[in-house]
Kinemage of the C-alpha trace (Angstrom):
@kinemage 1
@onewidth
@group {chain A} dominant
@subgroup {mainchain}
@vectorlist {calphas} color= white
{ca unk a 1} P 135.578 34.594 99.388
{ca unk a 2} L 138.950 34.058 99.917
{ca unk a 3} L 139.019 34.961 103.703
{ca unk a 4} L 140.841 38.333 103.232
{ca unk a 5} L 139.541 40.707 105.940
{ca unk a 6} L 139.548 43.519 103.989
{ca unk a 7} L 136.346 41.973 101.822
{ca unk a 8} L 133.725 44.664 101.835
{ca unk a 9} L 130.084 43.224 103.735
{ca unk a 10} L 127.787 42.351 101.316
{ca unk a 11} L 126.457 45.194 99.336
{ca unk a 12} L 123.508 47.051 101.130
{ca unk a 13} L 122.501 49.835 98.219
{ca unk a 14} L 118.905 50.798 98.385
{ca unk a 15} L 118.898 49.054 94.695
{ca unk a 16} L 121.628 46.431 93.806
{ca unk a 17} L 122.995 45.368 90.285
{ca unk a 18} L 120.687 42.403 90.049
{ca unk a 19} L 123.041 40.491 87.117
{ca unk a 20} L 126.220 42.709 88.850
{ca unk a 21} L 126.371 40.928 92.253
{ca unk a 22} L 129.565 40.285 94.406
{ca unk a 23} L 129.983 36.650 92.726
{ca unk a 24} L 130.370 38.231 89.099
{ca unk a 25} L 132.361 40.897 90.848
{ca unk a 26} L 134.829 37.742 92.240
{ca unk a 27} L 134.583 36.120 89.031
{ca unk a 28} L 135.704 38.639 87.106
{ca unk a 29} L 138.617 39.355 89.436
{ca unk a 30} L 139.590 35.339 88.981
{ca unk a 31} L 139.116 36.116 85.399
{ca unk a 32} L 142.317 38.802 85.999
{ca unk a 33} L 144.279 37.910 88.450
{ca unk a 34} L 146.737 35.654 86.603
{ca unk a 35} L 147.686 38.445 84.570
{ca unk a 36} L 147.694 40.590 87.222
{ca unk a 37} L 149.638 38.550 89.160
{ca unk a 38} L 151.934 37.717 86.522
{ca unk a 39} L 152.200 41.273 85.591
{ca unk a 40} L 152.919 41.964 89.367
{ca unk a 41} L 156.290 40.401 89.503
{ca unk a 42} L 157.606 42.705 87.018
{ca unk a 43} L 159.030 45.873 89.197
{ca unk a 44} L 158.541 48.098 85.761
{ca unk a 45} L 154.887 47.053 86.826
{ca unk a 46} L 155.018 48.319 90.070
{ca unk a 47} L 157.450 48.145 93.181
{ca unk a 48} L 155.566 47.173 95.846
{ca unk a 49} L 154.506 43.444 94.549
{ca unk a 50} L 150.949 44.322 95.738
{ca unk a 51} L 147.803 45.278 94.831
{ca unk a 52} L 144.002 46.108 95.740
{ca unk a 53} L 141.042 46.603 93.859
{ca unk a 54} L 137.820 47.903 94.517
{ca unk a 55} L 134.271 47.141 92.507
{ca unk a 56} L 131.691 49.418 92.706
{ca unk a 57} L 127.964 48.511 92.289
{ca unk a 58} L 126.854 49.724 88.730
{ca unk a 59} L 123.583 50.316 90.352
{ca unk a 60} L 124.272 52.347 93.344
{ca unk a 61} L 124.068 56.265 93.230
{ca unk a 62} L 126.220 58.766 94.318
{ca unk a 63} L 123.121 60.655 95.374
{ca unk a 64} L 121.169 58.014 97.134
{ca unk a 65} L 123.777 55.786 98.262
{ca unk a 66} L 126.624 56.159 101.137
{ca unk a 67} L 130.067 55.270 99.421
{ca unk a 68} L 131.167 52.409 102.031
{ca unk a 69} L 128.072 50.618 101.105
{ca unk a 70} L 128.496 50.907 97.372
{ca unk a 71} L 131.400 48.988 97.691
{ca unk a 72} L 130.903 45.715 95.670
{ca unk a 73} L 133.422 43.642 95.854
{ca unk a 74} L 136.946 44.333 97.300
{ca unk a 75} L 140.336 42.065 96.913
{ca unk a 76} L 144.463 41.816 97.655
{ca unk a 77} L 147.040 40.591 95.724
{ca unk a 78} L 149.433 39.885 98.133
{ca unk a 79} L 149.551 39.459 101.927
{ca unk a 80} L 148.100 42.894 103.450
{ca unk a 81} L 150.124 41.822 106.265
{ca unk a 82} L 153.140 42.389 104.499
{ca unk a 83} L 151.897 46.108 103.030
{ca unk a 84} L 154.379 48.859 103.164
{ca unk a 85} L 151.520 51.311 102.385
{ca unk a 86} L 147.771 51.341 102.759
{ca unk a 87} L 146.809 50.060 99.147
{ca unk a 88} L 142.949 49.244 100.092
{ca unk a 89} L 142.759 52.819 101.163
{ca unk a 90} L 144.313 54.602 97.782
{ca unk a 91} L 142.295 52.037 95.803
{ca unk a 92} L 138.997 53.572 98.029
{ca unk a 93} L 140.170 57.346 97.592
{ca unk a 94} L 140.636 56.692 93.954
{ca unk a 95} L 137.108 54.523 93.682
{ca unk a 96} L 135.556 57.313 95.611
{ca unk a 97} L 136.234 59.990 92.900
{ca unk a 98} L 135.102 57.678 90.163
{ca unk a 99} L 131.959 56.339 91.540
{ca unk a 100} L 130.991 60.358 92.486
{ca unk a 101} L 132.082 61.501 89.076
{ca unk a 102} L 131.807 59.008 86.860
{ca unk a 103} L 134.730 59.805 84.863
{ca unk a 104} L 138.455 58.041 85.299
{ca unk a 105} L 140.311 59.419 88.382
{ca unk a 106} L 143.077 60.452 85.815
{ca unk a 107} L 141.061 62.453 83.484
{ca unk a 108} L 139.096 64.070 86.478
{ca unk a 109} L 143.619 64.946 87.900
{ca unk a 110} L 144.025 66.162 84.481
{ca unk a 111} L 141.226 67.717 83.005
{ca unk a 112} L 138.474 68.127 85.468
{ca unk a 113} L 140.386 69.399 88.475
{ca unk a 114} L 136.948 71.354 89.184
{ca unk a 115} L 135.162 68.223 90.138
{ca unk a 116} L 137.791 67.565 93.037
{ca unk a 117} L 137.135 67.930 96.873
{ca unk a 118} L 139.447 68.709 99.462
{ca unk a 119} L 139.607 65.343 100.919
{ca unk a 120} L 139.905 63.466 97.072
{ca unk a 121} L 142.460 61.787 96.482
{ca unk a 122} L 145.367 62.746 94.012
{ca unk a 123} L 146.312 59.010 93.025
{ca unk a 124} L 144.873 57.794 90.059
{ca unk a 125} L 144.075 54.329 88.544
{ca unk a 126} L 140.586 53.651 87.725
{ca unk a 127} L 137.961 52.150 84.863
{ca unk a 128} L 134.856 53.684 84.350
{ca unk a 129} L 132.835 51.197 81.669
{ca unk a 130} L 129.712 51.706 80.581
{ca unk a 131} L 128.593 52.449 84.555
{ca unk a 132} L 130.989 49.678 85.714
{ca unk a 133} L 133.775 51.550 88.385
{ca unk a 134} L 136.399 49.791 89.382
{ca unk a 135} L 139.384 50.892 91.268
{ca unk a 136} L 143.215 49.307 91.374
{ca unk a 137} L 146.586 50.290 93.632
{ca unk a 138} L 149.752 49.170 94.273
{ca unk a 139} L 151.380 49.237 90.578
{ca unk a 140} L 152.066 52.205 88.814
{ca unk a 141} L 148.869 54.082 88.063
{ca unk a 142} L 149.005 53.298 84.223
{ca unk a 143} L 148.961 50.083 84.863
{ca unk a 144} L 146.551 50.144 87.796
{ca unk a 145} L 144.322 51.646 85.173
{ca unk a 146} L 145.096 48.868 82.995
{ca unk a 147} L 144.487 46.529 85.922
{ca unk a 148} L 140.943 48.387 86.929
{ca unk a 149} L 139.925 48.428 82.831
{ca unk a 150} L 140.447 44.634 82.875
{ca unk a 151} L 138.333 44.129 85.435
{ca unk a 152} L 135.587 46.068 84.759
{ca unk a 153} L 135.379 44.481 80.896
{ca unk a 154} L 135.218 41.306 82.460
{ca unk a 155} L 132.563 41.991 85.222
{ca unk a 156} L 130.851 43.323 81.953
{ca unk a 157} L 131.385 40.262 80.107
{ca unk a 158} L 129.876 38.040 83.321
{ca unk a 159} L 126.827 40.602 83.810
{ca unk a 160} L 125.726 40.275 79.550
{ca unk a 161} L 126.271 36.703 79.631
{ca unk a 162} L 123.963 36.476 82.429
{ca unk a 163} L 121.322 38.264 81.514
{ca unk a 164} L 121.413 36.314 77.851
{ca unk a 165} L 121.854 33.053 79.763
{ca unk a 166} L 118.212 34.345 81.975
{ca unk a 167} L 116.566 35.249 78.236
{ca unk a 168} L 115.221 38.560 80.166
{ca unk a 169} L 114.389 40.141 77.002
{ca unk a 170} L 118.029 41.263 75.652
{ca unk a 171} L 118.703 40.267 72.353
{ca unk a 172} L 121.811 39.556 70.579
């Protein structure tokens, strides 16, 4: 960890990722963040110079699982200290509607306005990958998606590698 405070507990689902745990989570995120951060300095990018992201467990449920607890792995770019707007909690909102639906919180704005609740969120910036959610804010939300679909192909790179690495039956 890098002692951010906003670092979700431990994940507590009734089932956890067993190859998709909160060190492949933070790997992948090291695998991103000098892009990200690079990316970050540009003000087309975003204005804020800040950003969160939020990894859901591939294994939790929507049914059988509380949200909060779902919450993988979470982590700032930037000094949260210096925020000029809650980013953990847009990144959340936006996680939130993409772990319930499964589908990108843009294409649920766009085309599946049905599928919002009162409460959701209207930001959007997510990755939804082969069961992998993950949730960016604090650049534009293009690019948060960009940010989100980054991190979520890595954390799927990590998890396959693993499992090869562990020879538990996958094949090539």
């Amino acid at each position: 960890m890098n002692g951010n405070p906003f670092l979700a507990s431990a994940s507590t689902v009734s089932a956890p990722s067993f190859y998709a745990d909160r060190q492949a989570a933070a790997q992948a995120v090291r695998m991103a963040l000098p892009m990200i951060e690079a990316a970050m300095r540009d003000t087309r990018v975003g204005e804020s110079g800040f950003l969160y992201l939020v990894i859901m467990d591939p294994a939790s449920s929507p049914g059988r699982d509380q949200f909060e607890e779902a919450i993988l792995y979470e982590h700032a770019v930037g000094d949260p200290q210096q925020w000029d707007a809650d980013y953990a909690a847009f990144a959340r909102g936006k996680a939130r509607i993409s772990w319930r639906t499964g589908i990108e919180s843009h294409l649920v704005q766009t085309a599946y306005p049905q599928l919002l609740r009162e409460t959701d969120s209207t930001l959007w910036g997510t990755a939804c990958l082969d069961g992998y959610v993950v949730a960016s804010s604090g650049a534009n939300p293009w690019y948060d998606e960009a940010f989100a679909m980054t991190v979520a192909a890595c954390l799927r790179a990590i998890v396959k590698g693993r499992a090869l690495s562990e020879s538990r039956g996958l094949v090539l």
